[in-house]
SEMARVO-965110 format. One line per field, with one value per residue (C-alpha): chain; x negated, y negated, z negated; residue number from 1. Coordinates in steps of 0.05 Angstrom, whole numbers, plus 5000, padded with zeros to 4 digits. Each point is the difference from the previous one (the first is absolute). Example, Ala and Ser with C-alpha at 12.3 -4.5 7.8 and 13.67 -1.06 7.14 Angstrom:
BEGIN
ch [A A]
east [4754 4973]
north [5090 4931]
up [4844 5013]
i [1 2]
***
This chain:
BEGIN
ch [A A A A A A A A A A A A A A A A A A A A A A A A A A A A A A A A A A A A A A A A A A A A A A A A A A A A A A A A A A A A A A A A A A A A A A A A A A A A A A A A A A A A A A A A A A A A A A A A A A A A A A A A A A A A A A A A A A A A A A A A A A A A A A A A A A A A A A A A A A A A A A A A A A A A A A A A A A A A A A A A A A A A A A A A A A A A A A A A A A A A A A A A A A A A A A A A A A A A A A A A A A A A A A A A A A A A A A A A A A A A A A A A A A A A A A A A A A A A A A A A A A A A A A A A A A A A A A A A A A A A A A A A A A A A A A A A A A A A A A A A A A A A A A A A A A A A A A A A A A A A A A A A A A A A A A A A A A A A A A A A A A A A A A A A A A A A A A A A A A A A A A A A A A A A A A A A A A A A A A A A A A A A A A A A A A A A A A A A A A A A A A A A A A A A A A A A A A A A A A A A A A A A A A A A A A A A A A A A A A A A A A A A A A A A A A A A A A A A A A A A A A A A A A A A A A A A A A A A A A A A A A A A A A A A A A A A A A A A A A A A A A A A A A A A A A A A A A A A A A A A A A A A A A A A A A A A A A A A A A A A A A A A A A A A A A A A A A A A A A A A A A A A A A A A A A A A A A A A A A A A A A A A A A A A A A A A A A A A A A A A A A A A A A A A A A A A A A A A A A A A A A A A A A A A A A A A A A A A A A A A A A A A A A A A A A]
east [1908 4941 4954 5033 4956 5012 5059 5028 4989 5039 5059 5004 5004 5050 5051 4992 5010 5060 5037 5072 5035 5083 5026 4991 5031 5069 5038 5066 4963 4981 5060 5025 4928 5021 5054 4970 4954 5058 5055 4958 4978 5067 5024 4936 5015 5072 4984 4944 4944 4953 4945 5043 5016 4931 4975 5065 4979 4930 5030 5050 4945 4949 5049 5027 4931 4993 5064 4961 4970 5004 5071 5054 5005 4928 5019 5040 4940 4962 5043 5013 4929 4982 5050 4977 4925 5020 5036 4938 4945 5050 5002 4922 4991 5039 4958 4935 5014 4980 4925 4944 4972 5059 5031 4933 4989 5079 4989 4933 5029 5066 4974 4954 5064 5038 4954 4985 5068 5021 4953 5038 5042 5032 5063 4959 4948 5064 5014 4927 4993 5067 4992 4925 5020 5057 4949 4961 5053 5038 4944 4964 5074 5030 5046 4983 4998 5076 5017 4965 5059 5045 4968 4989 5064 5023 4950 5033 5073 4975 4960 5063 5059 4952 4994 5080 5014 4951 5017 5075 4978 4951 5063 5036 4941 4959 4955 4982 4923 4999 5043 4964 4932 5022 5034 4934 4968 5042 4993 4925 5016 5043 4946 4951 5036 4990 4932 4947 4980 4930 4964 5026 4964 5045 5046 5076 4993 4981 5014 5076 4998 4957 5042 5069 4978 4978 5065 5034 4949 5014 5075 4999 4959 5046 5065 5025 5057 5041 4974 4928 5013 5021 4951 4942 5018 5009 4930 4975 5040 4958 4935 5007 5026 4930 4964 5034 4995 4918 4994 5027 5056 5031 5038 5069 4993 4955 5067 5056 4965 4988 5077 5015 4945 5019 5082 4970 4959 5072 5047 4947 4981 5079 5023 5032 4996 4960 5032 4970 5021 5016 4970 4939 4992 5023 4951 4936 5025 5002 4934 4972 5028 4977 4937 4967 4937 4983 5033 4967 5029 5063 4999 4976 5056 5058 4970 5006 5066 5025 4975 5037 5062 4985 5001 5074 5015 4965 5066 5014 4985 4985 5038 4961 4938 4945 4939 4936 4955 4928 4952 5044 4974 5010 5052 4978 4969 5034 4954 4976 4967 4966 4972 4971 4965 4972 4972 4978 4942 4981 4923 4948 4986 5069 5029 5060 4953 4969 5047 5035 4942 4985 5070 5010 4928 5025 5067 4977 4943 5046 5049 4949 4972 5055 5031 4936 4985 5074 5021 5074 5036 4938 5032 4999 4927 4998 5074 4970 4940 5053 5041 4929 4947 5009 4964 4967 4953 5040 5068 4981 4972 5060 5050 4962 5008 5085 5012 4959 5039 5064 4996 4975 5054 5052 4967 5006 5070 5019 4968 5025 5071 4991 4969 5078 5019 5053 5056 5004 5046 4964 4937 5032 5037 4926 4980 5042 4981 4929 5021 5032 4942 4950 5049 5012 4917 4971 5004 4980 4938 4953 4990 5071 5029 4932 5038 5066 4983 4958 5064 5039 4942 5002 5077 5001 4958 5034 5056 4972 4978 4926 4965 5026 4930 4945 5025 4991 4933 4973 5029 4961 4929 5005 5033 4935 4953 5036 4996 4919 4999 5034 4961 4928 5026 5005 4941 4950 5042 5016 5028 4982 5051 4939 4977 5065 4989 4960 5050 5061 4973 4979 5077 5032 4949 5022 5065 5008 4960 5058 5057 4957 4989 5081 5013 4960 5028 5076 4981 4968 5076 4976 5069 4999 5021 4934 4997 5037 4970 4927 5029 5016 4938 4954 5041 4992 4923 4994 5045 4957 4933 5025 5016 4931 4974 5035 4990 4921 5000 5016 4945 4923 4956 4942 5055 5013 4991 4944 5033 5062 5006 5010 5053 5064 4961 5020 5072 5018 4979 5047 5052 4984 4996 5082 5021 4973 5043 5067 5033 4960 5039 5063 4989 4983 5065 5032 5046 4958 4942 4946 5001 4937 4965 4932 4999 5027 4949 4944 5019 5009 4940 4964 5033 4982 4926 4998 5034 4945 4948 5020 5011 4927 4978 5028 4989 4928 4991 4952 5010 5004 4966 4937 4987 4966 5059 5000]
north [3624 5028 4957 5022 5040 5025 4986 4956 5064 5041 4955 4999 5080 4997 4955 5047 5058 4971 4961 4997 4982 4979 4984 5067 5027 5044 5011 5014 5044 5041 5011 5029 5048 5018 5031 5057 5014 4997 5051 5059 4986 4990 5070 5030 4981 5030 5066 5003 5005 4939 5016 5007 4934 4974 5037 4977 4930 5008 4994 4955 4946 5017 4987 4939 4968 5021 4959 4930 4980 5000 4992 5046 5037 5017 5013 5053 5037 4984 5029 5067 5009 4982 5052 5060 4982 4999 5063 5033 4974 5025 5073 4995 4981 5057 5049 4984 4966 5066 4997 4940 5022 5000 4937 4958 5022 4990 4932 4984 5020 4966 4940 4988 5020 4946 4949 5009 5002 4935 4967 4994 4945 4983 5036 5064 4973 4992 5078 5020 4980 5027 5062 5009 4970 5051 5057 4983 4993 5065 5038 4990 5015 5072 5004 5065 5045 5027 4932 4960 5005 4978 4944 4971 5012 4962 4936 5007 4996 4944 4958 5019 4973 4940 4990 5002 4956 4947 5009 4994 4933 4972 5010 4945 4956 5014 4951 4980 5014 4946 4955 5009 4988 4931 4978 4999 4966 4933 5021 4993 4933 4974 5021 4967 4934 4994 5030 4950 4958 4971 5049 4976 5057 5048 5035 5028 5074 5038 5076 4995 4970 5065 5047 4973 5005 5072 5017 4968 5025 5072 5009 4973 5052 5053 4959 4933 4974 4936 4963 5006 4945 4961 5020 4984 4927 4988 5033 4956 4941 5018 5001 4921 4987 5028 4956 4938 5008 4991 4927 4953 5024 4945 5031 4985 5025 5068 5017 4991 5039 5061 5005 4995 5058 5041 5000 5008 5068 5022 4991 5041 5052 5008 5000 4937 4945 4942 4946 4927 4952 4937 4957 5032 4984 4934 4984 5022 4962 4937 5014 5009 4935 4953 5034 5026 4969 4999 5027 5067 5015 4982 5041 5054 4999 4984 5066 5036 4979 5013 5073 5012 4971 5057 5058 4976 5016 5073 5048 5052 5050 4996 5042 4987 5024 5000 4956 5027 4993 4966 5050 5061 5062 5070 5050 5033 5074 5059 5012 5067 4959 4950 5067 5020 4937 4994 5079 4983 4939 5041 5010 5000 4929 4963 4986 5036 5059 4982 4978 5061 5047 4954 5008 5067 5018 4956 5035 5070 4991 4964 5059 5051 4971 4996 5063 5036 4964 5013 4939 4995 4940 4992 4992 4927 4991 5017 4966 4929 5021 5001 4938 4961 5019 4954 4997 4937 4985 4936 5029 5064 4952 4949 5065 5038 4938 4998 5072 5002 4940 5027 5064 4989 4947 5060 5054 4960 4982 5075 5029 4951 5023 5068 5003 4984 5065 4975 5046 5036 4955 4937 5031 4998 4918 4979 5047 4965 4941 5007 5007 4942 4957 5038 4990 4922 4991 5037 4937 4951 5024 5072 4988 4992 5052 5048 4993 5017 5066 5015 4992 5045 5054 4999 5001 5055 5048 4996 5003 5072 5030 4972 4974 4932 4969 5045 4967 4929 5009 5046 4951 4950 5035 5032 4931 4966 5056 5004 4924 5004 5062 4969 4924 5044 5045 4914 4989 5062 5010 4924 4970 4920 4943 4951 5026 4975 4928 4979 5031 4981 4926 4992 5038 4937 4946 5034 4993 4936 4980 5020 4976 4932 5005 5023 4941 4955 5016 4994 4925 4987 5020 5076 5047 5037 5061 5032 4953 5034 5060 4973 4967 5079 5022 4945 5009 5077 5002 4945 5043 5057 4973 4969 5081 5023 4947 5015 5070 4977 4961 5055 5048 5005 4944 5038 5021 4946 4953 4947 4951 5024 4935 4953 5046 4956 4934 5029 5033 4928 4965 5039 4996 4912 5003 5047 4938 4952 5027 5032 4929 4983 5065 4978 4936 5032 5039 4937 4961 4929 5018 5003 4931 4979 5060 4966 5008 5068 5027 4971 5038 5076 4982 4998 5052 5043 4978 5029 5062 5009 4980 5052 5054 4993 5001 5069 5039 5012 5075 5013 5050 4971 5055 4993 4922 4997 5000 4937]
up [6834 5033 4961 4925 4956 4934 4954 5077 5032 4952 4988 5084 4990 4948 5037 5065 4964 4958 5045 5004 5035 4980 5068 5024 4932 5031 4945 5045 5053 4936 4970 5073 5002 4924 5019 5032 4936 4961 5036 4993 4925 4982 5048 4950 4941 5005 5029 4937 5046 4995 5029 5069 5001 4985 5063 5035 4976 5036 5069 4983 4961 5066 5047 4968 5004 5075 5009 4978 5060 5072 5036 4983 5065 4978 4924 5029 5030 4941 4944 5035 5016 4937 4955 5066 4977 4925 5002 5039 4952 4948 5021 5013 4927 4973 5051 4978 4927 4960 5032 4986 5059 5040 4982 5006 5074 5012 4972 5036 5072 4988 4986 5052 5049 4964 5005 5072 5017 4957 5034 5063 4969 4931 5002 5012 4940 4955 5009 5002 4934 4963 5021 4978 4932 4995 5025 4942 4948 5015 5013 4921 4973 4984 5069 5019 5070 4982 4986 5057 5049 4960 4982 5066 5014 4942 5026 5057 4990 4956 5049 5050 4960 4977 5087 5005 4947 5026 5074 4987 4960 5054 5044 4965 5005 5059 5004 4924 5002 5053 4975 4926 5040 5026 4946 4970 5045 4981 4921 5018 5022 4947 4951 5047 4996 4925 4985 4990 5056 4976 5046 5076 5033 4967 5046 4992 4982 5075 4970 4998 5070 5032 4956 5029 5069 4999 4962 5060 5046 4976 5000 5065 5026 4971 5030 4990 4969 5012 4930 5022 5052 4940 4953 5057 5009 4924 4998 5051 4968 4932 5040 5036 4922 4980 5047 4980 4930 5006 4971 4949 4956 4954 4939 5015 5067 4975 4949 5062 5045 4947 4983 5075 5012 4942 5027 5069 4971 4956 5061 5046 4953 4992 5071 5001 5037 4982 4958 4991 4955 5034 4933 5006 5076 4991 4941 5039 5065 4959 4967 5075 5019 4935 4973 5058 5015 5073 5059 5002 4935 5014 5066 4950 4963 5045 5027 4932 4994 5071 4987 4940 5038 5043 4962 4970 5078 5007 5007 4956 5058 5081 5039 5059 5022 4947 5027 4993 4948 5007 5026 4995 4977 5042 4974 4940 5009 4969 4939 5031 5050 4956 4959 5066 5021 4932 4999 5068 4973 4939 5006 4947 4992 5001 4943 4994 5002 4949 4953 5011 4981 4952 4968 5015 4961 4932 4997 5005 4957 4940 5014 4992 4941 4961 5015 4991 4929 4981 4986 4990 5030 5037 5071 4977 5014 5068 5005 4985 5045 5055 4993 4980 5052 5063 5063 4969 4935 4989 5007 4951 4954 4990 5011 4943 4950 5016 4998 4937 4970 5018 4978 4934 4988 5023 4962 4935 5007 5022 4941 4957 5022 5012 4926 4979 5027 5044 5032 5060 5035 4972 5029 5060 4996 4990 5062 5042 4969 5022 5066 5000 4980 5052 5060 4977 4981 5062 5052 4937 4971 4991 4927 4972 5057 4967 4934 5027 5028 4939 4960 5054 4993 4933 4980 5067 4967 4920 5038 5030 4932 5000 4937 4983 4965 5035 5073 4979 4966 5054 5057 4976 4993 5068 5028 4973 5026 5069 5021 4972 5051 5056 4988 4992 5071 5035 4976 5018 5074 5001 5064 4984 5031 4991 5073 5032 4966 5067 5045 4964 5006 5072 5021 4955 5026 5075 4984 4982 5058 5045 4961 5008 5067 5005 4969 5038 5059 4987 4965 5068 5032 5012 4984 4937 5010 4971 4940 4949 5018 4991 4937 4967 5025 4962 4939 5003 5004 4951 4948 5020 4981 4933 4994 5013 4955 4934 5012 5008 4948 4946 5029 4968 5008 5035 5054 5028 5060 4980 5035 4957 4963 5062 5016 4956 5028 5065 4988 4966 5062 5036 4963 4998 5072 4999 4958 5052 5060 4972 4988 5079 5025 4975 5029 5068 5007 4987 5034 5036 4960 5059 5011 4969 4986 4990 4918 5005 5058 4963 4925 5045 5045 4923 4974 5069 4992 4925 5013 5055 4963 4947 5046 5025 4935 4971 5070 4986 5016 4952 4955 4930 4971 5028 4963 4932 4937 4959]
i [1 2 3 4 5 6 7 8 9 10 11 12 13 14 15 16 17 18 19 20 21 22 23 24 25 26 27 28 29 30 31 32 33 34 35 36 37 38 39 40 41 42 43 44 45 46 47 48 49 50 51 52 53 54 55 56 57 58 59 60 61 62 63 64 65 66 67 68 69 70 71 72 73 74 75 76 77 78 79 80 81 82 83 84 85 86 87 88 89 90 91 92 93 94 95 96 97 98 99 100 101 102 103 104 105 106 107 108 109 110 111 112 113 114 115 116 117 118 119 120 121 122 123 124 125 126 127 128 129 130 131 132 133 134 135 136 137 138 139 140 141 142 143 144 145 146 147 148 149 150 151 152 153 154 155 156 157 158 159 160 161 162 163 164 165 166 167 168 169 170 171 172 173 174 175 176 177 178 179 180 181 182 183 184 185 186 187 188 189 190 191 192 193 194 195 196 197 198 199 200 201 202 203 204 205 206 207 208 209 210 211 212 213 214 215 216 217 218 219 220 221 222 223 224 225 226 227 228 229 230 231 232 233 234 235 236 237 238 239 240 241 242 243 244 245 246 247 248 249 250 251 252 253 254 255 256 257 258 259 260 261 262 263 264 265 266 267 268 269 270 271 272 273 274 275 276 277 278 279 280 281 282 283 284 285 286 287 288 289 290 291 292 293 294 295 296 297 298 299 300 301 302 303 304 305 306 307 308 309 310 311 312 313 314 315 316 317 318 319 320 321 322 323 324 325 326 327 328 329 330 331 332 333 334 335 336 337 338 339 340 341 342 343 344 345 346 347 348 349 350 351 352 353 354 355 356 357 358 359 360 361 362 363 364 365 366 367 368 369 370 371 372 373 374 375 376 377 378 379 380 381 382 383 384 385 386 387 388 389 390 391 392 393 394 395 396 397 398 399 400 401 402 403 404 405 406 407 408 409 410 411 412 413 414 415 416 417 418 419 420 421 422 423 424 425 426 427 428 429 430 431 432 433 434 435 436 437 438 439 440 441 442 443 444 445 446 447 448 449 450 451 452 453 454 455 456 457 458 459 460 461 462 463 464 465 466 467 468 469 470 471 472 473 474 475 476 477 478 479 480 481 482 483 484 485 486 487 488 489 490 491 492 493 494 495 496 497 498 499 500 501 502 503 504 505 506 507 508 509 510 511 512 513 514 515 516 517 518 519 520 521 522 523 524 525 526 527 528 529 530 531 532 533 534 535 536 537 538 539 540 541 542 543 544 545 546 547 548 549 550 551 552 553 554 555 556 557 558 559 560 561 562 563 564 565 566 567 568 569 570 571 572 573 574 575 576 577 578 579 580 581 582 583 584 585 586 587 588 589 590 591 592 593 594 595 596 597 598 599 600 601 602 603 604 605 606 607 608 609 610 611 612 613 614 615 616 617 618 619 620 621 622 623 624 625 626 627 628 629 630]
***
């Protein structure tokens, strides 16, 4: 909270930094990604040349984790320019490896490319920052000019045959990530259902919800495909479900509904189609007809239960035409084209200018300082420097504290194991291993996927002939060093989210404004077409500012917005005044529901007057900088 100080402020830190996450654990979709890492170990380890299918393995692990996210006409893109940018940064490294000089100014202008260029979206971000993490790897190791060629060729082939293998897999299940996404979106309910329910302002999780729409919202702009009709009214299903949900929950009704949203989530994630049980409709129908109180609530939940009905009815697949989906995005620009509107806003002041010298300036000055004081392993400092720094003090802060965490939990259980002098090829079982564990941990959480890759690292470079002990005990100085660097870099060149608080709060205040006003109107017999629309909107900026404010909330005292404090008062309100009209929206769309409108008019007009009020009240142009600090 904004308002936490001390030990509060440190424990809020510590769960940021350490969250995990286990719904977004893939254990399957790792073992596929594995597979890739493990061919050319195995082809290695038989022709007697390790270190070939370590390098091999570089592509293949890089492109793997370019396959995670985004559609898989996308991944496609993704992978190869991933294991083309890997096997360029590869040859670079080998070029310019043998000189300090060399190698810090190859680093320096590569990453400030990079980061420009992954700022035009996250796919581009994903590759941006793989390939300056390889450039820095490779190019503190013995590769050699002779041998640079070969090398990227061999992160090539890798990163290719790792793109084969996963295309000829997304093949058999084209539309997974979306299916995954919404499938979610009801596990969020179902754990919604029984969480406590002292608190009635507290809301059903809105993150899955946004994330499910823009997975939807992205493979259709790359081409639909007959299951996204279905998948967009079970969505849309899952959002009036979310609505109606806002209110009294008895017990016995909470556990029926989280079995029936649980099998809802298993048969969507699996491409079947939805199965009800019959008892468990039957048992919430008669607890809507004997233990509802009023009316309302029994409208309420004859609604609930009508929608569930409804989803048992969704088809496995449409093979009409695909309706459109609220407020349809354009086609998606060819990458090249996104890298050219972003070069084209670069000026001094924005930000992406800035972070990008300001990243570009940490990484060549770690490289140079370790190469010119000789320090061996010492590509680790400006390694941690990479994956720490963040365009934001908050973000470097809580990143810093889960890369740290995870890679001294992974350096203690390498050296441990390496210490036992293990084979060649069992070297190589727990490299694959590793792999495993960072494909399955990277949607979950940063701090268990940091100790992952520290364990891949690690059993990568015995595996190669380095010095088993000296790369655990030096990984963990320059670790420890590098995320001091990178947290010391956010806070001399800081770029602080507590300037956004204002903004962020009047765009939510706005927002809800006109999903009240929305709503107003279609209780008053206005259509509502617009409604769901203004609905996604509200819940989008109101996300966004509880964003800005944890991020706000973990940056220096004397940084922030005096009127910092009021700043939860005012997020809460919003989020009371969300709770006040998503059970009034469902009730709008409803069937005979406009009838007597009175009550309902009268809680949006106050909801519409508070959302005003509060928009008023954070629009104040002045600059907070210029009052007196507390």
């Amino acid at each position: 909270m904004l308002r936490a100080r001390g030990p509060a402020r440190a424990d809020h830190m510590l769960n940021t930094a350490l969250d995990f996450d286990p719904t977004r654990w893939k254990p399957v979709t790792a073992l596929r990604c594995t597979v890739g890492v493990a061919l050319p170990l195995l082809l290695a380890l038989v022709s007697g040349h390790a270190e070939w299918g370590v390098l091999a393995g570089v592509g293949a692990l890089n492109a793997g984790f370019a396959s995670l996210s985004g559609p898989y006409r996308a991944r496609w893109r993704l992978m190869l320019t991933s294991s083309v940018g890997m096997a360029a940064v590869t040859l670079l490294a080998g070029l310019v490896g043998s000189s300090a000089v060399a190698s810090a100014l190859a680093v320096t202008a590569v990453a400030g490319v990079l980061t420009v260029i992954g700022a035009s979206g996250a796919a581009a971000g994903t590759v941006a920052l793989q390939a300056t993490n390889v450039l820095i790897i490779l190019s503190g190791l013995p590769l050699g000019a002779a041998q640079a060629p070969g090398g990227a060729l061999l992160v090539l082939a890798g990163g290719v045959l790792q793109t084969l293998l996963l295309g000829g897999a997304a093949r058999l299940d084209p539309v997974f990530p979306e299916r995954w996404a919404v499938a979610r979106a009801y596990r969020s309910l179902a754990d919604f259902v029984t969480s406590p329910r002292a608190d009635r302002v507290r809301l059903p999780g809105a993150v899955p919800f946004q994330e499910a729409w823009t997975a939807l919202e992205d493979a259709r702009r790359l081409g639909g495909h007959p299951d996204h009709a279905r998948l967009q009214a079970a969505l849309q299903h899952a959002e009036d479900l979310r609505n109606a949900l806002v209110g009294p929950l008895p017990a016995g009704a909470a556990e029926t509904l989280h079995r029936i949203f649980l099998d809802v989530a298993h048969d969507l994630r699996r491409g079947h189609p939805v199965r009800q049980d019959p008892q468990a409709l039957r048992t919430l129908e008669r607890w809507v007809a004997h233990s509802a109180p009023d009316g309302a609530e029994q409208a309420r939940w004859a609604r609930i239960v009508g929608l569930l009905r409804e989803l048992a009815a969704l088809p496995t697949a449409s093979p009409g035409p695909i309706p459109a989906l609220p407020e349809a995005a354009p086609p998606a620009r060819p990458l090249p084209d996104r890298v050219r509107q972003t070069l084209a806003t670069l000026r001094p002041d924005s930000l992406v200018a800035g972070y990008a010298l300001r990243y570009a300036v940490a990484l060549g000055v770690t490289t140079a300082a370790y190469r010119l004081g000789h320090l061996p392993h010492g590509y680790w400092l400006p390694l941690t420097v990479a994956v720490v720094l963040k365009p934001e003090y908050a973000l470097t802060l809580t990143r810093g504290v889960a890369r740290l965490v995870g890679t001294l939990g992974g350096v203690l259980v390498a050296t441990l194991l390496t210490l036992l002098h293990p084979p060649l090829a069992a070297l190589m079982l727990l490299v694959v291993l590793s792999a495993w564990l960072g494909f399955s941990l990277l949607p979950a959480g940063y701090a268990p996927f940091s100790f992952a890759v520290t364990l891949y690292v690690v059993f990568s470079l015995t595996a190669s002939g380095m010095a088993e002990q000296a790369v655990g005990a030096e990984r963990i100085a320059a670790t420890g060093l590098g995320g001091l660097i990178a947290l010391g870099t956010a806070l001399l060149w800081p770029r602080w989210r507590s300037r956004e608080v204002r903004e962020a709060l009047r765009a939510a205040a706005a927002a809800q404004q006109a999903y009240a006003r929305q709503l107003e109107a279609v209780l008053r017999g206005g259509p509502p077409d617009s409604l769901v629309e203004a609905q996604r909107q509200a819940r989008s900026r109101r996300v966004q500012a509880g964003q800005v404010l944890r991020a706000a909330s973990l940056e220096p005292r004397w940084h922030r917005d005096p009127r910092a404090a009021e700043a939860r008062d005012a997020l809460e309100q919003l989020d009371a005044g969300a709770a006040v009209l998503l059970p009034l929206h469902t009730r709008a769309l409803g069937p005979g529901v406009n009838a007597e409108p009175g009550p309902a008019l009268e809680q949006v007009r106050e909801i519409l007057d508070r959302a005003g009020a509060l928009a008023e009240a954070w629009s104040e142009t002045a600059s907070w900088e210029d009052r007196p600090p507390r």
